[in-house]
Structures are given as C-alpha cells and as structure tokens.
C-alpha positions in Angstrom: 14.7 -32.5 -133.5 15.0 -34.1 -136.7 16.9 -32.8 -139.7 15.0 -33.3 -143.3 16.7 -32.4 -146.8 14.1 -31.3 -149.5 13.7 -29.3 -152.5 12.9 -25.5 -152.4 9.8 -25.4 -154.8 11.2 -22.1 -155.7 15.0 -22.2 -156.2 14.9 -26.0 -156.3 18.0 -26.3 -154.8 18.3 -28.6 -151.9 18.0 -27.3 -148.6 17.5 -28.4 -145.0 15.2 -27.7 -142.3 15.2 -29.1 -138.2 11.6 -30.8 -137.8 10.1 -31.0 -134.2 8.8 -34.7 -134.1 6.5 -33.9 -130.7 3.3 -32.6 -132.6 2.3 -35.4 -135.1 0.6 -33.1 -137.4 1.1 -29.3 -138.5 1.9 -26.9 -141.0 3.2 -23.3 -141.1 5.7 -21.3 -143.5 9.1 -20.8 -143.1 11.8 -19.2 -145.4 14.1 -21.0 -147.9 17.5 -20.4 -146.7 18.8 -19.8 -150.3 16.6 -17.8 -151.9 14.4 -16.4 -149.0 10.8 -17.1 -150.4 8.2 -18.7 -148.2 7.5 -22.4 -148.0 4.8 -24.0 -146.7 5.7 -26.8 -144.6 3.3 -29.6 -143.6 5.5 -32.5 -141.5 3.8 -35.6 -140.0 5.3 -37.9 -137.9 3.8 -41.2 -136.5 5.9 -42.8 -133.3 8.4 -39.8 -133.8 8.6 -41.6 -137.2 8.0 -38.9 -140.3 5.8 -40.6 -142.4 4.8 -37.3 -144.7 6.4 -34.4 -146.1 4.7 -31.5 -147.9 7.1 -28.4 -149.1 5.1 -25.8 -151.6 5.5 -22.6 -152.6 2.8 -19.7 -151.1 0.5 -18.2 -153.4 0.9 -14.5 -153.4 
C-alpha cells in the first residue's frame, strides 16, 4: 500500500489516504476523513511508481 497526503477539495485541510499500487489506473470515491464529503479519487501508478493524482469534489 502506499500512503499519499493531499488536500480535501472541500475542507482543504490535509488528509491522508492508503493507495493500492497493483492496478495502474482507477478511480472511485471515498470519504474525507475530516469533514466526511465524498472525493473522487483517480491514482495512477507506473512500475508501482504514482505518477498522477486527481482528488475533486462530487457534483451533487
């Protein structure tokens, strides 16, 4: 696993989530741990390498 700090675009306070570095490419939502509002998170990873990060809020 592989730990990555980022922004909530929400709160914008800084917050942490574990990344899985087996599957190069995917996205799903998971909540912010501060303020509980869904993010969208898009990792990719490149020889278990993360090469992008994408964290935005969910349009209601």
């Amino acid at each position: 696993m592989y730990e990555h700090f980022f922004q909530c675009p929400y709160c914008w306070e800084e917050i942490s989530m574990l990344l899985d570095p087996s599957v190069s490419e995917q996205t799903y939502v998971e909540d912010c741990e501060v303020c509980c509002n869904p993010i969208s998170v898009t990792p990719k990873f490149e020889n278990n390498e993360l090469v992008a990060f994408e964290a935005t809020d969910i349009e209601q």
